[in-house]
TILO-533968 format. One record per atom (N, C-alpha, C): residue number from 0; residue in three letters; x, y negated, z. Coordinates in nm, 3 decimals. Atoms other than C-alpha are relative to their C-alpha. Layout:
BEGIN
<k: NUM; r: ALA; xx: X; yy: Y; zz: Z> .
...
END
This chain:
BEGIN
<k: 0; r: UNK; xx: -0.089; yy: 0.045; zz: 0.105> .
<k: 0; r: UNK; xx: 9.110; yy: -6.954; zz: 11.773> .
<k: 0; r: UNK; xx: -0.046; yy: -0.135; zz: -0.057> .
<k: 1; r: UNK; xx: 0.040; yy: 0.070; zz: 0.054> .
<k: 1; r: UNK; xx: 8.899; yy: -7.205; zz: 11.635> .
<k: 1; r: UNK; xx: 0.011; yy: -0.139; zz: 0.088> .
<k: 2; r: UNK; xx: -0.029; yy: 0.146; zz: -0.123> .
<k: 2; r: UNK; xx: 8.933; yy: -7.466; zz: 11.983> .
<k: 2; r: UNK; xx: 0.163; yy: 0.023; zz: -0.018> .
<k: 3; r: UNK; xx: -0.145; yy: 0.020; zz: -0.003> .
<k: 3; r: UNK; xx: 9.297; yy: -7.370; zz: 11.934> .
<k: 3; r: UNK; xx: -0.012; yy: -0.130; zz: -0.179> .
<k: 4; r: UNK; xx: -0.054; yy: 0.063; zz: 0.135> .
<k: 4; r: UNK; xx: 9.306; yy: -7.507; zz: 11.589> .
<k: 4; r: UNK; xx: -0.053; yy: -0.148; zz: -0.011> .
<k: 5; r: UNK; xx: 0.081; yy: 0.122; zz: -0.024> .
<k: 5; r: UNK; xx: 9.087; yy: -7.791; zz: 11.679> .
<k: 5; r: UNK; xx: 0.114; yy: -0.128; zz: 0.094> .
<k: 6; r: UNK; xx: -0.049; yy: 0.041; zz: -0.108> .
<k: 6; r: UNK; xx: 9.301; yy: -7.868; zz: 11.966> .
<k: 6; r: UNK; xx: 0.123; yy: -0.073; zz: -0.079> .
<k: 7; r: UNK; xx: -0.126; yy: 0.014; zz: 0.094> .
<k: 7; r: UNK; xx: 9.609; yy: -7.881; zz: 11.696> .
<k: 7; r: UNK; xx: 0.004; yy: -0.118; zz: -0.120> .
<k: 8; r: UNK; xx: 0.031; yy: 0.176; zz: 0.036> .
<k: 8; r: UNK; xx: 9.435; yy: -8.150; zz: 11.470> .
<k: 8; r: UNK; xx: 0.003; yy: -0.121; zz: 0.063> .
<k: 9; r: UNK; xx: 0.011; yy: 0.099; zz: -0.098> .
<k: 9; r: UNK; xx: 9.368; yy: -8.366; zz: 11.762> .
<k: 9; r: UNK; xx: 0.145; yy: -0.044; zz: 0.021> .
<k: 10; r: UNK; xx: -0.113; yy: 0.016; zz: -0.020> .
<k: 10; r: UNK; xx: 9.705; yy: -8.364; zz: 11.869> .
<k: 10; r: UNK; xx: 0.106; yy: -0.035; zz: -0.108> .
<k: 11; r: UNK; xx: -0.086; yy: 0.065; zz: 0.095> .
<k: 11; r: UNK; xx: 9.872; yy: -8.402; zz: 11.533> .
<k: 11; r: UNK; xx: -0.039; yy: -0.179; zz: -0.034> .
<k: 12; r: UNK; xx: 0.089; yy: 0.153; zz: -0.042> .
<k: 12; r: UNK; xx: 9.617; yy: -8.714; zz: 11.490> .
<k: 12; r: UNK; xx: 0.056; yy: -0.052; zz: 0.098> .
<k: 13; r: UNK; xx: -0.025; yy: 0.103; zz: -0.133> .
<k: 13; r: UNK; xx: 9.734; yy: -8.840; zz: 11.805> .
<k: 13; r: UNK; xx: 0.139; yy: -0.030; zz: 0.025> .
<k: 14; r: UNK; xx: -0.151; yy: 0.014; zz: 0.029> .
<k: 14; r: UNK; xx: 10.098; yy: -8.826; zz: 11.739> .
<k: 14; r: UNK; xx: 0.003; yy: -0.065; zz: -0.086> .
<k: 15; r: UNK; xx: -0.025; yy: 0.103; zz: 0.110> .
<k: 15; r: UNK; xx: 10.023; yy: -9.032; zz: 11.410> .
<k: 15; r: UNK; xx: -0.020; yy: -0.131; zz: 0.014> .
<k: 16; r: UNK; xx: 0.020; yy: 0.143; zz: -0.039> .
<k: 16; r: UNK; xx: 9.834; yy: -9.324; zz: 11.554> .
<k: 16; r: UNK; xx: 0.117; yy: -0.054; zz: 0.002> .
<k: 17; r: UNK; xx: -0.081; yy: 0.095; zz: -0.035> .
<k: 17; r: UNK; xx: 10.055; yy: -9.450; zz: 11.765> .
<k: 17; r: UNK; xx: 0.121; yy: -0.072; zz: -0.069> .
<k: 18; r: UNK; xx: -0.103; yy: 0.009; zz: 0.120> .
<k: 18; r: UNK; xx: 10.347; yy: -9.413; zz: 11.507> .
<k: 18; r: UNK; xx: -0.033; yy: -0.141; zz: -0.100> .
<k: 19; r: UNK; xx: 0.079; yy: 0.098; zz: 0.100> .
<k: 19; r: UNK; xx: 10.083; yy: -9.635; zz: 11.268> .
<k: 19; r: UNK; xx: -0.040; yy: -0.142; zz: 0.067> .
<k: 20; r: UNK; xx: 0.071; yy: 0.162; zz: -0.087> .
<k: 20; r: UNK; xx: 9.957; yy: -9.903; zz: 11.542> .
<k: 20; r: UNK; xx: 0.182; yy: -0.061; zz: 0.049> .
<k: 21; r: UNK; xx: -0.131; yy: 0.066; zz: 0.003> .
<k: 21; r: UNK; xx: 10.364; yy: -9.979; zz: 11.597> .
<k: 21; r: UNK; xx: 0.040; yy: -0.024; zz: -0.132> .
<k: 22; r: UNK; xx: -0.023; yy: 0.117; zz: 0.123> .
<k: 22; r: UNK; xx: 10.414; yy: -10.061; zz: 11.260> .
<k: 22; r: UNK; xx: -0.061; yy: -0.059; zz: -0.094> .
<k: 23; r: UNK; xx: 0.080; yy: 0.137; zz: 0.021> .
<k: 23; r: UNK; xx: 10.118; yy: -10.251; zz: 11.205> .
<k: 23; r: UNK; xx: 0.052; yy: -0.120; zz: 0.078> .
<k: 24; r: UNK; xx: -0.039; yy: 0.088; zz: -0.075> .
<k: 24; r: UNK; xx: 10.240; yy: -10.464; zz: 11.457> .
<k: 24; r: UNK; xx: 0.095; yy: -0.059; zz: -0.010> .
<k: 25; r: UNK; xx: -0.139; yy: 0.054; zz: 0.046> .
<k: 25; r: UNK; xx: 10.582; yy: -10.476; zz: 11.375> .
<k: 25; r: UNK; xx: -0.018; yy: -0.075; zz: -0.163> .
<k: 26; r: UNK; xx: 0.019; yy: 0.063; zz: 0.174> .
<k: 26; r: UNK; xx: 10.472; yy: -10.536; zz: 10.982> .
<k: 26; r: UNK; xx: -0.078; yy: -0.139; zz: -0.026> .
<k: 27; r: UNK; xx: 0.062; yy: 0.142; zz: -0.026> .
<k: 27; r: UNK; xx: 10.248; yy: -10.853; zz: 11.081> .
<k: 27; r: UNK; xx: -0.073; yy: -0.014; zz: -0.125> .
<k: 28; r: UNK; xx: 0.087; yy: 0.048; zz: 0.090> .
<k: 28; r: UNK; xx: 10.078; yy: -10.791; zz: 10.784> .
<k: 28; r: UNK; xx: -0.095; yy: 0.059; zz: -0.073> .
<k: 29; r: UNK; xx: 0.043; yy: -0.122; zz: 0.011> .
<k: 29; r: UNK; xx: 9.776; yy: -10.604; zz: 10.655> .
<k: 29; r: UNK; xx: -0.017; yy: 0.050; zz: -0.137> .
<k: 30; r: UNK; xx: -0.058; yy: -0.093; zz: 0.169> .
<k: 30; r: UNK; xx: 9.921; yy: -10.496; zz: 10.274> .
<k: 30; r: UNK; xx: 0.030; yy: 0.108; zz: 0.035> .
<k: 31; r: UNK; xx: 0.003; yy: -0.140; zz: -0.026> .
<k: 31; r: UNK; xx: 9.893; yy: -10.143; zz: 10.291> .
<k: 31; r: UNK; xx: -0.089; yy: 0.089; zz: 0.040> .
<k: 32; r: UNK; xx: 0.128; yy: -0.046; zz: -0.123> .
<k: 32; r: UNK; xx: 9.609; yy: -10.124; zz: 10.515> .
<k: 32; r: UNK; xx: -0.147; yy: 0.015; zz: -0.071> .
<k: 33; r: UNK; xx: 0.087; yy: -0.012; zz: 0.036> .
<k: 33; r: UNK; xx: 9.298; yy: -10.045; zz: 10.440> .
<k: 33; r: UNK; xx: -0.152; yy: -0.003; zz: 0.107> .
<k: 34; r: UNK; xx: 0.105; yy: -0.005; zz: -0.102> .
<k: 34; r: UNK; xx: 9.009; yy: -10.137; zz: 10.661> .
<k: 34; r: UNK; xx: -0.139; yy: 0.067; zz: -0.019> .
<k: 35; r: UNK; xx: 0.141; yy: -0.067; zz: 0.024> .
<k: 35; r: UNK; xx: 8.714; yy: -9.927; zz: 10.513> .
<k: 35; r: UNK; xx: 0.073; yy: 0.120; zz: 0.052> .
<k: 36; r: UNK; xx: -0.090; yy: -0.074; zz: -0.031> .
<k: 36; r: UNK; xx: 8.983; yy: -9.641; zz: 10.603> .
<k: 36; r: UNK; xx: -0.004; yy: 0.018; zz: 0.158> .
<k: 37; r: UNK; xx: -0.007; yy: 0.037; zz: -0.118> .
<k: 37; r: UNK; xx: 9.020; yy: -9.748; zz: 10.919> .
<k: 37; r: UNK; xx: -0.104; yy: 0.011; zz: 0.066> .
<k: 38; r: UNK; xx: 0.140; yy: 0.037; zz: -0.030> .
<k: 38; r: UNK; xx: 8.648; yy: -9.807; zz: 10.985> .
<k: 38; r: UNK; xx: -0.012; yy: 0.180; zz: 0.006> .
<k: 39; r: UNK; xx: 0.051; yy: -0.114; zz: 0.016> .
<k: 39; r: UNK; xx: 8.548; yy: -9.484; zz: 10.886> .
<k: 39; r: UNK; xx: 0.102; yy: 0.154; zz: 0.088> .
<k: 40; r: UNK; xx: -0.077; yy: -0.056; zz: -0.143> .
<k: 40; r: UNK; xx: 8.812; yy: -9.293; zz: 11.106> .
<k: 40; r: UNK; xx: -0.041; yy: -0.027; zz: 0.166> .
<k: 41; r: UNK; xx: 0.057; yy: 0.002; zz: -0.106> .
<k: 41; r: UNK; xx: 8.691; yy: -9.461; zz: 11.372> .
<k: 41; r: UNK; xx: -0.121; yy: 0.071; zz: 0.020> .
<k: 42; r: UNK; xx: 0.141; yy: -0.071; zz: -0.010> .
<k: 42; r: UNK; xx: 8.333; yy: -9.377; zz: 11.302> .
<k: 42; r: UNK; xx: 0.004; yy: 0.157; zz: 0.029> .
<k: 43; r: UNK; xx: -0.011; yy: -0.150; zz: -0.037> .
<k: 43; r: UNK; xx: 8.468; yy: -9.026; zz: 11.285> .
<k: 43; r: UNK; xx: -0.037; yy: 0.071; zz: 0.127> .
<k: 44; r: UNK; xx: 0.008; yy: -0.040; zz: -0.154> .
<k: 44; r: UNK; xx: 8.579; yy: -9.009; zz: 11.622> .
<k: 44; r: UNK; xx: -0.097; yy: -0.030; zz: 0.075> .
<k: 45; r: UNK; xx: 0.178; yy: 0.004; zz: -0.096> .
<k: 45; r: UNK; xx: 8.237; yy: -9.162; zz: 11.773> .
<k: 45; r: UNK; xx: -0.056; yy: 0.089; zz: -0.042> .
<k: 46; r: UNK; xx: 0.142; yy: -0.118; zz: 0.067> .
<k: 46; r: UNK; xx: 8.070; yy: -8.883; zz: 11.556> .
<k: 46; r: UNK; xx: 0.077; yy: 0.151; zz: 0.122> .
<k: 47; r: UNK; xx: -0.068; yy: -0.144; zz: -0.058> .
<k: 47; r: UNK; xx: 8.335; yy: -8.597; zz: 11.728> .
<k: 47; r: UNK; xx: -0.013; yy: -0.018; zz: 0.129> .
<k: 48; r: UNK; xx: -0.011; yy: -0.033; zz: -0.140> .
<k: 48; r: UNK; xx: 8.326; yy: -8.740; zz: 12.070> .
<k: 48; r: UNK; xx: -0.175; yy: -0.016; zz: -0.009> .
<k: 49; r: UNK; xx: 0.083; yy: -0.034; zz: 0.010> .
<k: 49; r: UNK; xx: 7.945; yy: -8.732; zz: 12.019> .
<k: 49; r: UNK; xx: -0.076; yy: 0.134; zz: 0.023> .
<k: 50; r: UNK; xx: 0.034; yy: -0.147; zz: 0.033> .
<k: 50; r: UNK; xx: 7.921; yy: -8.424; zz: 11.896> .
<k: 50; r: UNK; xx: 0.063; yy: 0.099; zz: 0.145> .
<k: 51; r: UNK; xx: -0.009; yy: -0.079; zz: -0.098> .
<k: 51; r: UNK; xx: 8.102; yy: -8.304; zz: 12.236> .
<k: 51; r: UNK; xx: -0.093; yy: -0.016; zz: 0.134> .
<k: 52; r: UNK; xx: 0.076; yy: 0.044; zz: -0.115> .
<k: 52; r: UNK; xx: 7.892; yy: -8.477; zz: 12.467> .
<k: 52; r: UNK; xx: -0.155; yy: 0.029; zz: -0.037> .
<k: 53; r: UNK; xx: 0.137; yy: -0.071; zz: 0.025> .
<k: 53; r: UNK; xx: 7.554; yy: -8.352; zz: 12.295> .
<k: 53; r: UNK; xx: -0.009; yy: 0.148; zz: 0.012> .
<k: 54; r: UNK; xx: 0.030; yy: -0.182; zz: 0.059> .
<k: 54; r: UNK; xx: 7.676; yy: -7.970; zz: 12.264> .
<k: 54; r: UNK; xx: 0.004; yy: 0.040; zz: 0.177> .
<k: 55; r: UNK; xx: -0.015; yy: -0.026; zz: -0.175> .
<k: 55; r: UNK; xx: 7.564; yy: -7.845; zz: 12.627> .
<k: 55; r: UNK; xx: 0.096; yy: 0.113; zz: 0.022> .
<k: 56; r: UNK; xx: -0.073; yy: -0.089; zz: -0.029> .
<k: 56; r: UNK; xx: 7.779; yy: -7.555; zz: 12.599> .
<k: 56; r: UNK; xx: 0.139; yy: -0.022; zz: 0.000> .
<k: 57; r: UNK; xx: -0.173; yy: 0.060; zz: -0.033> .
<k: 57; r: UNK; xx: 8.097; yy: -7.781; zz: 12.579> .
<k: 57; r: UNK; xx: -0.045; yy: -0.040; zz: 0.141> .
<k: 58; r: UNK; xx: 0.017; yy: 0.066; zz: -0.136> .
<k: 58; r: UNK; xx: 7.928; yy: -7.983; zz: 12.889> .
<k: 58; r: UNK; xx: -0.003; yy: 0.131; zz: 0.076> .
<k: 59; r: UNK; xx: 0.047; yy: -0.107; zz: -0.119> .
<k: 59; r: UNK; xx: 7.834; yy: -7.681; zz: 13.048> .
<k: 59; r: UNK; xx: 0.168; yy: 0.034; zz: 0.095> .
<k: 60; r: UNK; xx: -0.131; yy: -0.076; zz: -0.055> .
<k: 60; r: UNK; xx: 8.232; yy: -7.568; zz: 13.074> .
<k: 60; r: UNK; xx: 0.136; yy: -0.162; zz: -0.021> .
<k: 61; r: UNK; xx: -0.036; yy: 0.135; zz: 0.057> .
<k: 61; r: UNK; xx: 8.347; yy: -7.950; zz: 13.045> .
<k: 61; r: UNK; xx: 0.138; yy: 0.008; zz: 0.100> .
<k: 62; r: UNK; xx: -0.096; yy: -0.049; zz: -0.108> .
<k: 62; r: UNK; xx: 8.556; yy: -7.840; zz: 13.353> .
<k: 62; r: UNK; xx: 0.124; yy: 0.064; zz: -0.058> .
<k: 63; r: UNK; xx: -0.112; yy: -0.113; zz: 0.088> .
<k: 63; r: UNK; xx: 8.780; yy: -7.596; zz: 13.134> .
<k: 63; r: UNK; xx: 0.019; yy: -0.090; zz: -0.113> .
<k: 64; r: UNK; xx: -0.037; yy: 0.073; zz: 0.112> .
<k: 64; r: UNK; xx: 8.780; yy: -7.824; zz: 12.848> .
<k: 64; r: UNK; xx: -0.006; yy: -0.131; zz: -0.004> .
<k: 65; r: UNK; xx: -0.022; yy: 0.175; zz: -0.020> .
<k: 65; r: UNK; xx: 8.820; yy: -8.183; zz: 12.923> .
<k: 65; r: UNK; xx: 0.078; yy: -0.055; zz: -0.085> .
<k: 66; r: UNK; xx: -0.121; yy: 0.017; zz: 0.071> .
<k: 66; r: UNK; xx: 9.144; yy: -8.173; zz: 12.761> .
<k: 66; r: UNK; xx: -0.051; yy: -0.070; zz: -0.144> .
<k: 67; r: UNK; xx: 0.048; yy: -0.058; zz: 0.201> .
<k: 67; r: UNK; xx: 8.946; yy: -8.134; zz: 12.356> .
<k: 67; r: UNK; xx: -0.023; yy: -0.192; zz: 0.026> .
<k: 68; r: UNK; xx: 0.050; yy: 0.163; zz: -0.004> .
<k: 68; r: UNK; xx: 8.735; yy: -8.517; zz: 12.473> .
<k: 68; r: UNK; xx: 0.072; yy: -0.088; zz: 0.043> .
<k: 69; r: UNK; xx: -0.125; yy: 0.084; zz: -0.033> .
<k: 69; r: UNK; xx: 9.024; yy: -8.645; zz: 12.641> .
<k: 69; r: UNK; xx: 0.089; yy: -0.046; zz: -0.080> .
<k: 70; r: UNK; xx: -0.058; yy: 0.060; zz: 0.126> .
<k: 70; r: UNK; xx: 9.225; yy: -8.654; zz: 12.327> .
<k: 70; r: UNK; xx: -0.117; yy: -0.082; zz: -0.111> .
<k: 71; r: UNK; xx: 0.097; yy: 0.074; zz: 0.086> .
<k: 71; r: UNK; xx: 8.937; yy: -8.758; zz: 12.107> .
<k: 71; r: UNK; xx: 0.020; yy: -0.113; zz: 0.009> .
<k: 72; r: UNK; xx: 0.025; yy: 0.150; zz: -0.063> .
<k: 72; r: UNK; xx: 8.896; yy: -9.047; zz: 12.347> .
<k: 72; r: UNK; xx: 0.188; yy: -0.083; zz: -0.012> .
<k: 73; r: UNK; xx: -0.141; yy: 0.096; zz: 0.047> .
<k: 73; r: UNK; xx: 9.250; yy: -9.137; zz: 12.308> .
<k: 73; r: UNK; xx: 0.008; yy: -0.058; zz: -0.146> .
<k: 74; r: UNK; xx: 0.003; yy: 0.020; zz: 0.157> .
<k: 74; r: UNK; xx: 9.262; yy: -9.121; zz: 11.947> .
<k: 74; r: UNK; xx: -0.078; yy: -0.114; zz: -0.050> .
<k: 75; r: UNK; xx: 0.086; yy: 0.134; zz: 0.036> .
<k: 75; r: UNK; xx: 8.933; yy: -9.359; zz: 11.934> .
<k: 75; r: UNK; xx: 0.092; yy: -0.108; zz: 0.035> .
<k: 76; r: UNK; xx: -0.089; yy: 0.078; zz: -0.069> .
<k: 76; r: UNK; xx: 9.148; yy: -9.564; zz: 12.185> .
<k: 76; r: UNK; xx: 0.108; yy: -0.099; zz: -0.136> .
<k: 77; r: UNK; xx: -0.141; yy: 0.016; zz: 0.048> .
<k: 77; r: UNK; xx: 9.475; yy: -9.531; zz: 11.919> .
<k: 77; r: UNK; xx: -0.064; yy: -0.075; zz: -0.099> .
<k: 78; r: UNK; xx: 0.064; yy: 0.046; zz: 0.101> .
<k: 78; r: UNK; xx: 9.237; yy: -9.623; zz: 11.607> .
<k: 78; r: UNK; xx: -0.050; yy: -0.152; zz: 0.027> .
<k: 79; r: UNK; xx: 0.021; yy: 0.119; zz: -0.004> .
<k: 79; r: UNK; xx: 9.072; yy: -9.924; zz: 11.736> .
<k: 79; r: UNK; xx: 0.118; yy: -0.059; zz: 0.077> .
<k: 80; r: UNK; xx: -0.113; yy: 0.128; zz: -0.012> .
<k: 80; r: UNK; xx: 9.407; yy: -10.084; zz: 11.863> .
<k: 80; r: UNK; xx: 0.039; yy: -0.017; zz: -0.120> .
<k: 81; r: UNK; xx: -0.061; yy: 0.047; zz: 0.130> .
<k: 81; r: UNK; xx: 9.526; yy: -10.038; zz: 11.498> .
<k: 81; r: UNK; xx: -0.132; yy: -0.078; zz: -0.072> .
<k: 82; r: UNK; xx: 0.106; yy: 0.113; zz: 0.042> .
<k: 82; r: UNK; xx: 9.173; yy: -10.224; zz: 11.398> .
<k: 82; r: UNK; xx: 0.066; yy: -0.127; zz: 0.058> .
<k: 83; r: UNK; xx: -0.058; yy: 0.117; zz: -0.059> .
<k: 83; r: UNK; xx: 9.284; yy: -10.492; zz: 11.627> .
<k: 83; r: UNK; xx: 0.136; yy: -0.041; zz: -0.038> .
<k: 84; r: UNK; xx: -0.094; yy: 0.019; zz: 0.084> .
<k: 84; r: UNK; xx: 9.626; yy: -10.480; zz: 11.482> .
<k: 84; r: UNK; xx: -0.033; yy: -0.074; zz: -0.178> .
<k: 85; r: UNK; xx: 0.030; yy: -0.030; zz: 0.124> .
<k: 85; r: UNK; xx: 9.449; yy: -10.498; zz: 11.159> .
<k: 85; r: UNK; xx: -0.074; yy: -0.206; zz: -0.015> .
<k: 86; r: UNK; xx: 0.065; yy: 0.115; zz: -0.028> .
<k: 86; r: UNK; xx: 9.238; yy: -10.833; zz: 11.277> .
<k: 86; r: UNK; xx: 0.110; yy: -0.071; zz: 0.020> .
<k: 87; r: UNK; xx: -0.077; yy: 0.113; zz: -0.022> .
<k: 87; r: UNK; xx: 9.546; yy: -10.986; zz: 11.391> .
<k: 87; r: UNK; xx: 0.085; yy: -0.040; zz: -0.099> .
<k: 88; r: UNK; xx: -0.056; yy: 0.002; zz: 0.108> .
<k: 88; r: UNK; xx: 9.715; yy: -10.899; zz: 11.097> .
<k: 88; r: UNK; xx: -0.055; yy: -0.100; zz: -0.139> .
<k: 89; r: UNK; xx: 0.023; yy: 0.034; zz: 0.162> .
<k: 89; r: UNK; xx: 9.502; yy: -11.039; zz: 10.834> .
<k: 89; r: UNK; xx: -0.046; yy: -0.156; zz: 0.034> .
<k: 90; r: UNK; xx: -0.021; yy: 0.126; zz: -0.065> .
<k: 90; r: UNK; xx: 9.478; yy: -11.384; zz: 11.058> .
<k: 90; r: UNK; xx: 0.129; yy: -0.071; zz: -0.058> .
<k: 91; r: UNK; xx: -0.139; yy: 0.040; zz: -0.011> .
<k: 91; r: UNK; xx: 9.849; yy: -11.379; zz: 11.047> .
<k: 91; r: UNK; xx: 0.014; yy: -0.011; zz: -0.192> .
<k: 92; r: UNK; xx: -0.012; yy: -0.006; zz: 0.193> .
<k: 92; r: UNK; xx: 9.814; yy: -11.332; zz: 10.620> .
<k: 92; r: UNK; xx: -0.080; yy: -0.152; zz: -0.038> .
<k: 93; r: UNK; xx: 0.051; yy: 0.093; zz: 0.020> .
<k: 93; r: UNK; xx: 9.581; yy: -11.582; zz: 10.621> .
<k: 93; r: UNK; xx: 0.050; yy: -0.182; zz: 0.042> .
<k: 94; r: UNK; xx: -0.033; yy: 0.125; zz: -0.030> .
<k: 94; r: UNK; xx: 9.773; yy: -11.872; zz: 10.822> .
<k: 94; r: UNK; xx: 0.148; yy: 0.030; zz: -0.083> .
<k: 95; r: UNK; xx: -0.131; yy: 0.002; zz: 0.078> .
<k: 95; r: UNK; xx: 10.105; yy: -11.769; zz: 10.621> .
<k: 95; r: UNK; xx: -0.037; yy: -0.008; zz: -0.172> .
<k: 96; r: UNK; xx: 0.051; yy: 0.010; zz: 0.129> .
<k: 96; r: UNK; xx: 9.911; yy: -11.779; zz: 10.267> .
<k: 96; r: UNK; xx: -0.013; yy: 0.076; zz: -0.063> .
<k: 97; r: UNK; xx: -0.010; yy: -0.082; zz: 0.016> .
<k: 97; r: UNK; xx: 9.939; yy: -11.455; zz: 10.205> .
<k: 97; r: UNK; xx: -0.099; yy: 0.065; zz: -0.069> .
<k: 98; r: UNK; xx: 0.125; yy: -0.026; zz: 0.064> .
<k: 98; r: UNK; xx: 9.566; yy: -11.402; zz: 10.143> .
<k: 98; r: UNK; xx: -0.045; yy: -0.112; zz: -0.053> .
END
């Protein structure tokens, strides 16, 4: 129950990114955003996909569960494009006067 419910965060998380890194992009600008936010989400996910690649009893059955680090690794993926969204964004504030 508990890899189910795990499995169910991941996946809601991973349905939000992308939602969030398209309208950073589209919004060109980073009012709203919060980059300590951002930061620390990321850090998350290095701590969770960490934490799967140290626990030998996930590696042990890594075969049956690939799926759990496979999303993680997306999610890091989804997070640092919206960083990079976030960098291009506050460029784009900065040559429009914004900041």
């Amino acid at each position: 129950m508990a890899e189910f419910l795990e499995i169910l965060m991941i996946v809601s998380f991973g349905i939000s990114w992308p939602l969030n890194v398209i309208k950073s992009y589209k919004s060109r600008t980073t009012k709203g955003k919060s980059i300590a936010f951002l930061l620390l989400i990321f850090f998350g996910y290095i701590a969770g996909i960490s934490s799967k690649l140290v626990n030998a009893d996930y590696m042990a059955n890594i075969a049956a569960k690939w799926y759990v680090l496979f999303f993680y690794v997306l999610n890091f993926i989804m997070v640092g494009t919206d960083l990079l969204m976030y960098v291009r964004n506050y460029r784009l504030d900065k040559k429009t006067g914004v900041l």
